[in-house]
C-alpha positions, 0 to 999 in steps of 0.5 A: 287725528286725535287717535293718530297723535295719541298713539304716536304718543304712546309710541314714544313713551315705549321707546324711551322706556326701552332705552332706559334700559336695565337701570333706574326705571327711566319713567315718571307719571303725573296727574293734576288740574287748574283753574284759572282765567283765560283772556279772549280776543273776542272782536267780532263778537264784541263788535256786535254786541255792541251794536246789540247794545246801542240798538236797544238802549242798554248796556253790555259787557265786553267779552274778554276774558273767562273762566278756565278749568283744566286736568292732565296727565304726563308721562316724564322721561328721567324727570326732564321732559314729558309728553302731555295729555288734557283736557280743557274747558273754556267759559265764557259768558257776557250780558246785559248790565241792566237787570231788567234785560235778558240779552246774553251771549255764551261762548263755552268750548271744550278743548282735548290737548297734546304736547310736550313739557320740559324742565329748564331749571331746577332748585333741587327741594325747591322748584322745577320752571319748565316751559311747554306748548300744546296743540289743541282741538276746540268743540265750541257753542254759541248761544244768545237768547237775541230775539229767541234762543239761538244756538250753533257749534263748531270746531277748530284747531291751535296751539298753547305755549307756557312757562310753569313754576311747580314745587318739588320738596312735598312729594308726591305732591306738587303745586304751582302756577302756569302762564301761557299763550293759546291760539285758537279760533273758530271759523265757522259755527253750524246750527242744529240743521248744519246752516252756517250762523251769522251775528248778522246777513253780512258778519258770519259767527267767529270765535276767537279765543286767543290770549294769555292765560294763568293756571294754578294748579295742583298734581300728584307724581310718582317717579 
Protein backbone atom coordinates (compact mmCIF):
# COMPACT_ATOMS: atom_id res chain seq x y z
CA UNK A 1 0.00 0.00 0.00
CA UNK A 2 3.05 2.32 1.09
CA UNK A 3 4.83 1.56 -2.32
CA UNK A 4 1.29 2.03 -4.26
CA UNK A 5 0.81 5.55 -2.89
CA UNK A 6 4.41 6.68 -3.32
CA UNK A 7 4.46 5.78 -7.13
CA UNK A 8 1.31 7.09 -7.46
CA UNK A 9 2.96 10.03 -6.03
CA UNK A 10 5.96 10.15 -8.28
CA UNK A 11 3.59 9.84 -10.98
CA UNK A 12 1.97 12.82 -10.50
CA UNK A 13 4.82 14.91 -9.72
CA UNK A 14 5.87 13.78 -13.76
CA UNK A 15 2.85 14.79 -15.19
CA UNK A 16 2.95 18.19 -13.79
CA UNK A 17 6.56 18.47 -14.84
CA UNK A 18 5.48 17.80 -18.02
CA UNK A 19 2.65 20.35 -18.44
CA UNK A 20 4.94 22.73 -17.19
CA UNK A 21 6.11 22.63 -20.57
CA UNK A 22 9.30 24.79 -22.24
CA UNK A 23 8.73 27.66 -19.76
CA UNK A 24 9.92 28.56 -16.13
CA UNK A 25 10.71 24.96 -14.74
CA UNK A 26 7.43 24.47 -13.02
CA UNK A 27 8.89 22.54 -9.94
CA UNK A 28 10.06 23.35 -6.27
CA UNK A 29 11.39 21.23 -3.59
CA UNK A 30 11.29 21.31 0.20
CA UNK A 31 12.79 19.54 3.08
CA UNK A 32 12.26 20.19 7.01
CA UNK A 33 11.42 18.99 10.48
CA UNK A 34 9.38 19.87 13.76
CA UNK A 35 8.94 19.21 16.96
CA UNK A 36 5.92 19.91 18.90
CA UNK A 37 3.04 18.28 21.28
CA UNK A 38 0.40 16.02 20.22
CA UNK A 39 -2.70 15.46 22.15
CA UNK A 40 -4.29 11.74 22.81
CA UNK A 41 -7.28 10.32 23.30
CA UNK A 42 -6.08 7.80 25.51
CA UNK A 43 -9.46 6.04 27.32
CA UNK A 44 -9.30 2.93 27.55
CA UNK A 45 -5.85 3.29 28.66
CA UNK A 46 -6.39 5.79 31.06
CA UNK A 47 -9.27 3.83 32.37
CA UNK A 48 -6.92 1.28 33.45
CA UNK A 49 -4.18 2.81 34.72
CA UNK A 50 -6.56 4.44 36.87
CA UNK A 51 -7.56 0.99 38.10
CA UNK A 52 -3.88 0.18 38.42
CA UNK A 53 -3.54 3.05 40.44
CA UNK A 54 -6.51 2.60 42.88
CA UNK A 55 -5.37 -1.12 43.17
CA UNK A 56 -1.99 -0.18 44.53
CA UNK A 57 -2.65 2.79 46.33
CA UNK A 58 -0.74 5.40 44.17
CA UNK A 59 -0.92 7.93 42.15
CA UNK A 60 -0.78 7.84 38.03
CA UNK A 61 -0.76 10.61 35.59
CA UNK A 62 -3.18 10.45 32.80
CA UNK A 63 -2.15 9.81 29.64
CA UNK A 64 -3.05 12.87 27.16
CA UNK A 65 -0.74 14.20 25.39
CA UNK A 66 3.22 13.87 24.10
CA UNK A 67 5.75 14.72 22.68
CA UNK A 68 5.89 14.71 18.53
CA UNK A 69 9.07 14.95 16.21
CA UNK A 70 8.49 15.11 12.44
CA UNK A 71 10.63 15.35 9.07
CA UNK A 72 9.25 15.72 5.20
CA UNK A 73 9.59 16.46 1.91
CA UNK A 74 7.52 18.21 -0.67
CA UNK A 75 7.48 18.25 -4.34
CA UNK A 76 5.60 21.99 -5.12
CA UNK A 77 4.13 22.38 -8.38
CA UNK A 78 4.52 26.72 -9.32
CA UNK A 79 4.55 27.27 -5.58
CA UNK A 80 0.74 26.55 -5.17
CA UNK A 81 0.48 23.15 -3.89
CA UNK A 82 2.41 20.26 -3.09
CA UNK A 83 2.61 16.54 -2.67
CA UNK A 84 4.10 15.54 0.81
CA UNK A 85 6.14 12.88 2.33
CA UNK A 86 7.30 11.85 6.21
CA UNK A 87 7.81 10.72 8.83
CA UNK A 88 6.57 10.90 12.41
CA UNK A 89 7.46 9.79 15.82
CA UNK A 90 4.75 9.68 18.36
CA UNK A 91 6.10 9.46 22.51
CA UNK A 92 3.99 8.91 24.71
CA UNK A 93 4.78 7.81 28.20
CA UNK A 94 3.08 7.94 31.85
CA UNK A 95 4.09 6.61 35.45
CA UNK A 96 3.41 6.54 38.54
CA UNK A 97 3.87 9.96 40.96
CA UNK A 98 5.21 8.20 43.90
CA UNK A 99 9.26 7.92 43.42
CA UNK A 100 9.20 4.64 45.21
CA UNK A 101 7.06 3.08 42.34
CA UNK A 102 8.03 1.85 39.16
CA UNK A 103 4.66 1.04 37.31
CA UNK A 104 4.99 2.80 33.90
CA UNK A 105 2.93 2.72 30.54
CA UNK A 106 4.67 3.74 27.20
CA UNK A 107 2.97 3.89 24.09
CA UNK A 108 5.72 5.21 21.23
CA UNK A 109 4.61 4.67 17.48
CA UNK A 110 6.21 5.54 14.22
CA UNK A 111 4.23 6.98 11.76
CA UNK A 112 5.21 7.33 7.61
CA UNK A 113 2.74 10.00 6.03
CA UNK A 114 1.28 10.87 2.37
CA UNK A 115 -0.88 13.98 1.30
CA UNK A 116 -1.27 16.88 -0.16
CA UNK A 117 -0.37 20.67 0.87
CA UNK A 118 -1.71 24.08 -0.61
CA UNK A 119 -1.14 27.60 -0.42
CA UNK A 120 -4.44 29.56 0.29
CA UNK A 121 -2.92 32.94 1.24
CA UNK A 122 -0.10 34.83 0.58
CA UNK A 123 1.87 37.90 1.84
CA UNK A 124 4.39 38.30 -0.85
CA UNK A 125 7.92 38.77 1.76
CA UNK A 126 5.96 37.85 4.39
CA UNK A 127 4.00 34.55 4.83
CA UNK A 128 2.39 31.69 2.82
CA UNK A 129 -0.91 30.02 5.26
CA UNK A 130 -1.55 26.86 3.40
CA UNK A 131 -3.84 24.08 4.57
CA UNK A 132 -3.17 20.18 4.34
CA UNK A 133 -4.22 16.64 5.12
CA UNK A 134 -2.49 13.41 5.27
CA UNK A 135 -2.80 9.68 5.50
CA UNK A 136 -0.95 8.01 7.67
CA UNK A 137 0.47 4.53 8.55
CA UNK A 138 1.06 3.91 12.38
CA UNK A 139 3.78 1.14 13.75
CA UNK A 140 2.91 1.40 17.40
CA UNK A 141 4.13 -0.62 21.26
CA UNK A 142 3.04 -0.81 24.16
CA UNK A 143 5.00 -1.35 26.98
CA UNK A 144 4.56 -1.46 31.06
CA UNK A 145 6.60 -2.86 33.46
CA UNK A 146 2.77 -4.08 35.40
CA UNK A 147 3.42 -7.14 37.19
CA UNK A 148 6.70 -7.80 34.65
CA UNK A 149 7.70 -6.37 31.43
CA UNK A 150 5.13 -6.57 28.97
CA UNK A 151 5.45 -5.56 25.61
CA UNK A 152 2.90 -5.80 22.39
CA UNK A 153 2.56 -4.12 18.84
CA UNK A 154 0.31 -3.08 16.23
CA UNK A 155 -0.52 -1.36 13.29
CA UNK A 156 -3.05 0.60 11.94
CA UNK A 157 -3.98 3.42 9.58
CA UNK A 158 -5.70 7.48 9.71
CA UNK A 159 -5.66 10.84 8.49
CA UNK A 160 -4.04 14.16 9.56
CA UNK A 161 -5.65 17.77 8.69
CA UNK A 162 -3.76 21.12 9.25
CA UNK A 163 -3.48 24.67 8.74
CA UNK A 164 0.55 25.88 8.39
CA UNK A 165 1.71 29.52 8.61
CA UNK A 166 5.60 29.37 7.37
CA UNK A 167 7.62 32.48 6.52
CA UNK A 168 8.67 33.28 2.72
CA UNK A 169 11.18 36.58 2.94
CA UNK A 170 14.39 34.41 4.15
CA UNK A 171 15.26 32.30 1.30
CA UNK A 172 15.92 29.38 1.13
CA UNK A 173 14.81 29.08 4.53
CA UNK A 174 11.34 29.07 5.89
CA UNK A 175 10.42 28.77 9.29
CA UNK A 176 6.81 28.47 10.76
CA UNK A 177 4.11 26.56 12.98
CA UNK A 178 1.43 23.76 12.29
CA UNK A 179 -2.02 23.00 13.88
CA UNK A 180 -3.78 19.97 12.86
CA UNK A 181 -5.92 17.27 13.81
CA UNK A 182 -4.82 13.62 13.48
CA UNK A 183 -6.92 10.54 13.42
CA UNK A 184 -5.50 7.59 14.45
CA UNK A 185 -6.08 4.44 16.47
CA UNK A 186 -4.88 0.94 17.02
CA UNK A 187 -7.01 -1.82 17.18
CA UNK A 188 -5.35 -4.83 18.03
CA UNK A 189 -1.60 -4.86 19.55
CA UNK A 190 0.06 -8.74 19.47
CA UNK A 191 2.88 -9.77 21.72
CA UNK A 192 6.17 -11.21 20.35
CA UNK A 193 4.30 -14.97 19.94
CA UNK A 194 1.51 -13.00 17.84
CA UNK A 195 -1.14 -13.46 21.11
CA UNK A 196 -3.47 -10.60 21.13
CA UNK A 197 -2.95 -8.41 24.48
CA UNK A 198 -5.39 -7.08 26.91
CA UNK A 199 -5.12 -4.42 29.77
CA UNK A 200 -7.25 -6.98 31.56
CA UNK A 201 -9.33 -10.74 30.52
CA UNK A 202 -12.44 -8.45 29.41
CA UNK A 203 -10.47 -4.81 28.22
CA UNK A 204 -8.32 -5.93 25.09
CA UNK A 205 -5.16 -3.35 24.50
CA UNK A 206 -6.47 -0.14 22.47
CA UNK A 207 -4.47 2.77 21.25
CA UNK A 208 -5.92 5.99 20.53
CA UNK A 209 -3.80 8.71 19.42
CA UNK A 210 -6.43 11.15 17.93
CA UNK A 211 -6.28 15.04 18.60
CA UNK A 212 -4.93 18.30 18.05
CA UNK A 213 -1.51 18.50 17.46
CA UNK A 214 1.20 21.86 17.11
CA UNK A 215 4.34 21.53 14.92
CA UNK A 216 6.99 24.11 14.83
CA UNK A 217 8.97 23.77 12.14
CA UNK A 218 11.96 24.57 10.10
CA UNK A 219 12.65 23.87 5.87
CA UNK A 220 15.02 24.72 3.16
CA UNK A 221 13.09 25.27 -0.56
CA UNK A 222 14.69 25.38 -3.60
CA UNK A 223 12.14 26.82 -6.37
Amino acid sequence: MKRKAALIALTAAVLATARGGAGAFPLGFSVGGGAGVGYYSMNALNEHATIVSQENNISIRKLDRGVNFRIQGRIWYRSIAALAGGYEHLWGETSAVEPSSSIYFKTPADLFTLGAVGTVFEIKDVMNICIGANICWADALYETNEGYLDEFRGDGSGYEAYVEAHTNFINPIEMGFQLGYRSLKIGELNDKFGFPGSFDPSSPIRLDYSGVFIYLMASVRIN
